[in-house]
Z-matrix of the N, CA and C atoms (Angstrom, degrees):
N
C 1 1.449
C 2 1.534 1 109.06
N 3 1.279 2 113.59 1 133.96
C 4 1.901 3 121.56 2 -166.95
C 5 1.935 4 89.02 3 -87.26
N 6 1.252 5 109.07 4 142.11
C 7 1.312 6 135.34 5 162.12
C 8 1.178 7 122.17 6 -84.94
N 9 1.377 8 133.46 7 139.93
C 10 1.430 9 131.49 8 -150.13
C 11 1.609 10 113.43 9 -85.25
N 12 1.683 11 102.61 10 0.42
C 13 1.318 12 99.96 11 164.47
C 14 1.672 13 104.55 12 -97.73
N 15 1.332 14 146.40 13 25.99
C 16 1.008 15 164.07 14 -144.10
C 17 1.591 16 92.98 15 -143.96
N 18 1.365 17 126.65 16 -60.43
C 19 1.371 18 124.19 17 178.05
C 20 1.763 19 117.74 18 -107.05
N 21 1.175 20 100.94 19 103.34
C 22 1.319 21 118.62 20 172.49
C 23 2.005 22 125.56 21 -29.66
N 24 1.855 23 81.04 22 -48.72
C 25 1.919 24 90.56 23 -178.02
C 26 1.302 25 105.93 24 -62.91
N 27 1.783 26 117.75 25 -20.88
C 28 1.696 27 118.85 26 -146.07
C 29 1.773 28 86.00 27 -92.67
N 30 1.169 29 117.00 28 -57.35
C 31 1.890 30 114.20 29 166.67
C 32 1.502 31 93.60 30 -35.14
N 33 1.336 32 125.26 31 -68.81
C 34 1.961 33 105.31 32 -151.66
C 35 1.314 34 114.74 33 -82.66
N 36 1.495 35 106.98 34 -7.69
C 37 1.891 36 93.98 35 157.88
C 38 1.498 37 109.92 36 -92.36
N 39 1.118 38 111.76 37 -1.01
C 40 1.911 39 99.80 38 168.96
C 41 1.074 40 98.84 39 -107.44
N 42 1.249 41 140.65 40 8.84
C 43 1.555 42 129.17 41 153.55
C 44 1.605 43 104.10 42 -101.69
N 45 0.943 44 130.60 43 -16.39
C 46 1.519 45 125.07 44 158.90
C 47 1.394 46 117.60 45 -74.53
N 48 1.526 47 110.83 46 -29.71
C 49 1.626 48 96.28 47 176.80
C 50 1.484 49 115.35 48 -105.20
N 51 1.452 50 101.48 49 25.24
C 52 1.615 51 123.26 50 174.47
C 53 1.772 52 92.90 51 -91.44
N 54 1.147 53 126.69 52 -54.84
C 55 1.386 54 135.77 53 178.34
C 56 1.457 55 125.97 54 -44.82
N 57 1.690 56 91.49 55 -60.51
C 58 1.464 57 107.44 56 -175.28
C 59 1.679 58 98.42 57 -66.52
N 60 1.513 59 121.51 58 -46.20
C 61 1.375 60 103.88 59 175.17
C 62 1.330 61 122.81 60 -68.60
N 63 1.602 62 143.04 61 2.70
C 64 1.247 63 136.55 62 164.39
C 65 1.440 64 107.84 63 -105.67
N 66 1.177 65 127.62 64 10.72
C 67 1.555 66 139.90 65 170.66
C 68 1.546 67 115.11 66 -83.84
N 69 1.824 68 95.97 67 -45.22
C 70 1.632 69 109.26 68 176.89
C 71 1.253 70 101.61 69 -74.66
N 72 1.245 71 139.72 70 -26.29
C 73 1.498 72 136.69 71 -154.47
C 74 1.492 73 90.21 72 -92.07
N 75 1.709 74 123.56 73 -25.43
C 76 1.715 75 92.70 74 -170.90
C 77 1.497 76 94.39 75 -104.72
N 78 1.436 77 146.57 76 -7.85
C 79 0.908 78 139.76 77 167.74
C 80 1.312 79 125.27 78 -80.33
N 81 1.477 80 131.09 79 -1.86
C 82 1.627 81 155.83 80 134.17
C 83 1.340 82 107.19 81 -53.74
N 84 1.470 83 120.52 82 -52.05
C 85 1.697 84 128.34 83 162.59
C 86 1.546 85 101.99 84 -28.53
N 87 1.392 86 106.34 85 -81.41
C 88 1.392 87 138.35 86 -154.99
C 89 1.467 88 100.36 87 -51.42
N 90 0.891 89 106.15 88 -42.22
C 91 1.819 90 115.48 89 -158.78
C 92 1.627 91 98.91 90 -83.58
N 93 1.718 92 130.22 91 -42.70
C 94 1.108 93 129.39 92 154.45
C 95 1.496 94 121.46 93 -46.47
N 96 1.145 95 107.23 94 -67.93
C 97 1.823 96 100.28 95 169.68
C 98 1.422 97 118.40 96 -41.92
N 99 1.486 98 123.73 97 -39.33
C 100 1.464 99 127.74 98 -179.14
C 101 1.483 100 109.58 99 -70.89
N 102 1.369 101 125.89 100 -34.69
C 103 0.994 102 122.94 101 174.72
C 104 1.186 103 128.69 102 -85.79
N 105 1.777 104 129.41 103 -11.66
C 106 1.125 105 133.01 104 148.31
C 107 1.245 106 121.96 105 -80.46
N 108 1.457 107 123.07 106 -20.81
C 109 1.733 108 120.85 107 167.28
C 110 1.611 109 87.24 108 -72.19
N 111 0.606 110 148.23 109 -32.05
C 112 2.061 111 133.40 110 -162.47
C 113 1.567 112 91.88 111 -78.33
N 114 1.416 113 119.01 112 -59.34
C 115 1.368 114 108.74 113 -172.27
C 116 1.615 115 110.31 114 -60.55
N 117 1.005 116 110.91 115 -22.10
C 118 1.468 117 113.37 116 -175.66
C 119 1.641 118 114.10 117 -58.37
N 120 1.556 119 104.63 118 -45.82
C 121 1.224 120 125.49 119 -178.61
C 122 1.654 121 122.05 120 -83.54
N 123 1.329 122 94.84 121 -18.69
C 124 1.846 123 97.41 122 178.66
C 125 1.440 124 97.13 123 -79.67
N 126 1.337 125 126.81 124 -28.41
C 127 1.678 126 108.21 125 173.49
C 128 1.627 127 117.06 126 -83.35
N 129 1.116 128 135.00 127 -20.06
C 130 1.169 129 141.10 128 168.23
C 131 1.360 130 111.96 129 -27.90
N 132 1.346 131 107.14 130 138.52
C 133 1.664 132 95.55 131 145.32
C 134 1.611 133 111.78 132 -136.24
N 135 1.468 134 99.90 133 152.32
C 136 1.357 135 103.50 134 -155.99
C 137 1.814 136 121.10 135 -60.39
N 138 0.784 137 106.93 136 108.44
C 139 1.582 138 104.45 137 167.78
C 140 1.958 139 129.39 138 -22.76
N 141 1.118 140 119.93 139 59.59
C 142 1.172 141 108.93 140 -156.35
C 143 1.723 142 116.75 141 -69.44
N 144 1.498 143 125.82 142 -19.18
C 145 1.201 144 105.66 143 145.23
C 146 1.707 145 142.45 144 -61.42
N 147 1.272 146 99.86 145 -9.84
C 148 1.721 147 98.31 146 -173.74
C 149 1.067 148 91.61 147 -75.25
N 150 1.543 149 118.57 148 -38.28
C 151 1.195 150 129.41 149 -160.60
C 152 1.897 151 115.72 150 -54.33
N 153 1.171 152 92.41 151 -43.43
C 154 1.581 153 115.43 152 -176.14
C 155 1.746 154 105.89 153 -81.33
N 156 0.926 155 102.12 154 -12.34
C 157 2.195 156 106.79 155 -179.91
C 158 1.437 157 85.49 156 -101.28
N 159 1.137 158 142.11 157 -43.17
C 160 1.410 159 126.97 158 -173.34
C 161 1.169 160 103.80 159 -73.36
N 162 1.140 161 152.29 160 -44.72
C 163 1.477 162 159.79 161 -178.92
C 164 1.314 163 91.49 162 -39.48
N 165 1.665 164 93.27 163 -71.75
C 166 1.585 165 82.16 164 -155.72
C 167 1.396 166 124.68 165 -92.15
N 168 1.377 167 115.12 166 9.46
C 169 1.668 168 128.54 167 148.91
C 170 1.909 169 107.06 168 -55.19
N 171 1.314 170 116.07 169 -37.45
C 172 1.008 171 122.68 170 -161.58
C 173 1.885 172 102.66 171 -73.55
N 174 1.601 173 100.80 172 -53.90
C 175 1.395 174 113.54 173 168.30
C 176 1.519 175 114.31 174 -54.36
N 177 1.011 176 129.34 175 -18.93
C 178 1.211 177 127.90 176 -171.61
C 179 1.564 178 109.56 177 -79.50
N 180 1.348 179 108.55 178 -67.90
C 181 1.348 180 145.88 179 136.00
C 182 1.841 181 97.08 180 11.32
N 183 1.407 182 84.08 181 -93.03
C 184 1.908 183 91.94 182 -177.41
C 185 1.763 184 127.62 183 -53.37
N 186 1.690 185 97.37 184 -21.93
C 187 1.471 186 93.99 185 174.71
C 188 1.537 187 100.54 186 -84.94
N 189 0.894 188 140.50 187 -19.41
C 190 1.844 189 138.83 188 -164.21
C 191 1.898 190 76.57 189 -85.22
N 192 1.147 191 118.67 190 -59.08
C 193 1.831 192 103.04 191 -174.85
C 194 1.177 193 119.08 192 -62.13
N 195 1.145 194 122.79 193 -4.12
C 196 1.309 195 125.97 194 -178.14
C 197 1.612 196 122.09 195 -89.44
N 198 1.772 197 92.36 196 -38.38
C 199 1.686 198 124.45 197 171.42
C 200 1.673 199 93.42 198 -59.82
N 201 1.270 200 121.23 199 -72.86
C 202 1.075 201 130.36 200 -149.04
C 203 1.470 202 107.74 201 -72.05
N 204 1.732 203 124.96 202 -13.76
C 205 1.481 204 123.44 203 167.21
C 206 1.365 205 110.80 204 -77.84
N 207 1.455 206 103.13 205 -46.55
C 208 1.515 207 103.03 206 171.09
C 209 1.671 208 115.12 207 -33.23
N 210 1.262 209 111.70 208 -63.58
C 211 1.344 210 123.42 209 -153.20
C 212 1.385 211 113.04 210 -61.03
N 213 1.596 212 100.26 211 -39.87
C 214 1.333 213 118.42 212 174.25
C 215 1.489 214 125.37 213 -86.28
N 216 1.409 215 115.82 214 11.91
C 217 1.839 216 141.82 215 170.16
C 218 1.793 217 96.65 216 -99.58
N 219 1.216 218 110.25 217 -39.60
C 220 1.369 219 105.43 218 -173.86
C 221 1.504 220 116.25 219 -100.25
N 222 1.441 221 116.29 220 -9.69
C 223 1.325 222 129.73 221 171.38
C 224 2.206 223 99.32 222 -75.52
N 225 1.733 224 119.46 223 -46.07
C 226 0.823 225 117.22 224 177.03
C 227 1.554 226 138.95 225 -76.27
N 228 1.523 227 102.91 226 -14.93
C 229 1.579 228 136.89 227 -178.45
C 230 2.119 229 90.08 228 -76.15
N 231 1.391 230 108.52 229 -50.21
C 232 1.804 231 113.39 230 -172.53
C 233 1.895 232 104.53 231 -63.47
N 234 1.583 233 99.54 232 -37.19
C 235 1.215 234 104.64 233 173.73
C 236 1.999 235 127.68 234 -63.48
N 237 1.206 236 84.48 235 -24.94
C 238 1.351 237 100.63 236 -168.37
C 239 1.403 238 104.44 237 -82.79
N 240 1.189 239 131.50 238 -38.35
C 241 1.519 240 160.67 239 -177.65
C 242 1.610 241 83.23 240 -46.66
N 243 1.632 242 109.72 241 -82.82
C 244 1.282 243 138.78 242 -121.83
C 245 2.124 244 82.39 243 -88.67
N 246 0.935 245 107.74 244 -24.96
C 247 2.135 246 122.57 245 177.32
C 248 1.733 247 79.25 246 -67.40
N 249 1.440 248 132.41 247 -93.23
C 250 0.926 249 137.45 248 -168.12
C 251 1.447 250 135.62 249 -41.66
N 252 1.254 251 114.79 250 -30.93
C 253 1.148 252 130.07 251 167.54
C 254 2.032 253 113.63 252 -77.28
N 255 1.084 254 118.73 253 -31.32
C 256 1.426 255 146.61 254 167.83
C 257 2.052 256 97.00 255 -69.81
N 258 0.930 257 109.53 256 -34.60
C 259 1.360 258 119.82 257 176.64
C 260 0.886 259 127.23 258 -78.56
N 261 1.744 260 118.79 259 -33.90
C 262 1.445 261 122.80 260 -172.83
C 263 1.450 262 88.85 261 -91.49
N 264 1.328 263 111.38 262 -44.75
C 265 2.123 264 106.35 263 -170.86
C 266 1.525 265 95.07 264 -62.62
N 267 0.865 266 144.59 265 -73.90
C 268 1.843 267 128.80 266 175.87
C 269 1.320 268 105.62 267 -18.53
N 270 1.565 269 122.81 268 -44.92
C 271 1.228 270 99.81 269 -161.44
C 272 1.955 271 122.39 270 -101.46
N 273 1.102 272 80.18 271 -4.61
C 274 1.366 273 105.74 272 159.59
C 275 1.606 274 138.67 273 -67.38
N 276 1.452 275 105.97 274 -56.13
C 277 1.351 276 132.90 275 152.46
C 278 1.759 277 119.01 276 -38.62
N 279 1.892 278 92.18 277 -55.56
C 280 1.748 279 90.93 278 -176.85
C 281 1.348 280 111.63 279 -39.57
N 282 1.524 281 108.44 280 160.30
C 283 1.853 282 123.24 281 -179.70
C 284 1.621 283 84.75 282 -95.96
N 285 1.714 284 79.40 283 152.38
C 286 1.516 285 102.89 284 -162.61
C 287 2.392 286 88.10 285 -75.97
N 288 1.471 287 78.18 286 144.17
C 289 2.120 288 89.76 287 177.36
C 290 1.482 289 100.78 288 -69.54
């Protein structure tokens, strides 16, 4: 009878079912934690002031991005000016062909 260091396939299915059994063990993990964070959360009740400071952290948030696209639409619009204008004097300057 051949010994499993004798057969190569017989090592890589006991190292595959070395895997698959520490694969099930952390996804049994996973699934316990998920199922005690869910129960955790089905008794909750929602915080409705955090709720309302995050909002409006959030609103706040979006008008400063909004400020700050602006600024940087009109910072790139001056750039564009100042490309073009740099463009026409190049092309002005060139010696006639």
């Amino acid at each position: 009878m051949a010994s499993s260091d004798d057969r190569p396939e017989l090592r890589a299915l006991a190292d595959l079912e070395a895997v698959i059994g520490a694969v099930t063990q952390e996804v049994a993990a996973w699934r316990r934690r998920a199922l005690k964070a869910e129960a955790g959360r089905a008794g909750a009740t929602p915080d409705l002031s955090s709720a309302r400071e995050r909002i409006q952290e959030l609103e706040d948030e979006n008008l400063e991005l909004h400020h700050r696209l602006r600024t940087a639409r009109e910072r790139m619009e001056q750039l564009l000016g100042r490309l073009q204008f740099l463009e026409e004097q190049v092309g002005l300057e060139a010696p006639p062909a």
